[in-house]
N, C-alpha and C positions, 0 to 999 in steps of 0.2 A: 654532445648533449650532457645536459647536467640531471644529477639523479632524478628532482624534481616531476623531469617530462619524461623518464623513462619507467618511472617508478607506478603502479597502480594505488590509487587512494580511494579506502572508503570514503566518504563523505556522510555516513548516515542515511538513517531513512529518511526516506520523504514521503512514500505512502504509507496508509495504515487501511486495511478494507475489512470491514465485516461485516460477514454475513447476518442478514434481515431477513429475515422471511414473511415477517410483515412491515415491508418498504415505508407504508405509510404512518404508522407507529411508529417508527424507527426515526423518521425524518421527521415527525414532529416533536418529538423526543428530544434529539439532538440538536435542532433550530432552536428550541426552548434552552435548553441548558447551555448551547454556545454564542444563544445569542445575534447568529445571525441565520441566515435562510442558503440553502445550499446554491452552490453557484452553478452547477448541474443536476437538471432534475429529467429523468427520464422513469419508465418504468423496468428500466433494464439495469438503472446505477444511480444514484444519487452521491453526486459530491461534494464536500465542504472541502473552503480553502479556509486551512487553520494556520496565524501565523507564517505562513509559507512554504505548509505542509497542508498532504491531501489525508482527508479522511472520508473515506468510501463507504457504502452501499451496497452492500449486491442479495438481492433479492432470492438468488438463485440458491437454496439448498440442498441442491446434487452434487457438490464440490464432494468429490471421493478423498484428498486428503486435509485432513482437519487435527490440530493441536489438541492437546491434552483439555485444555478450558472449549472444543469446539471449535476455536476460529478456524477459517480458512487457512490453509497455507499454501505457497504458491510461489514460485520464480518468476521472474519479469525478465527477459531478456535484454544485456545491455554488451550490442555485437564491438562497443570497443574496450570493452573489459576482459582482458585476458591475464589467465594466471601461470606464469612460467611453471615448470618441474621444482624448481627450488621454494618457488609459492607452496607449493602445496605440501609439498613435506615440513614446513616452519610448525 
């Protein structure tokens, strides 16, 4: 195997989610300013596909950890991303 496929690559983000608490301000908000209308609309999440990247909704402000400006923060599990011992001490 060459490094390539054995090596882990960020790739960047692809989601960005923020917290709304008024879902419906928020989504019209951001359908006004980007332009176009979310490509998921629930009252649980609303999503825009930006460019070919997601920018999120979430309604819910119980999120117990939150960034210095507020926003939500949060891990996404991605079960084929593993970081050797030497990963983690670079």
């Amino acid at each position: 195997m060459n490094e390539s496929t054995t090596s882990p690559h960020f790739h960047g983000l692809r989601t960005a989610i923020y917290r709304a608490p008024d879902l419906d301000k928020a989504k019209a908000w951001y359908s006004r300013v980007l332009g176009i209308a979310p490509y998921f609309d629930q009252p649980f999440y609303v999503g825009f596909s930006v460019g070919g990247y997601e920018l999120g909704l979430d309604p819910d402000a119980s999120s117990p950890l939150t960034g210095s400006f507020g926003n939500v923060l949060g891990i996404i599990e991605n079960p084929h991303f593993k970081l050797s011992t030497d990963d983690r001490s670079a």
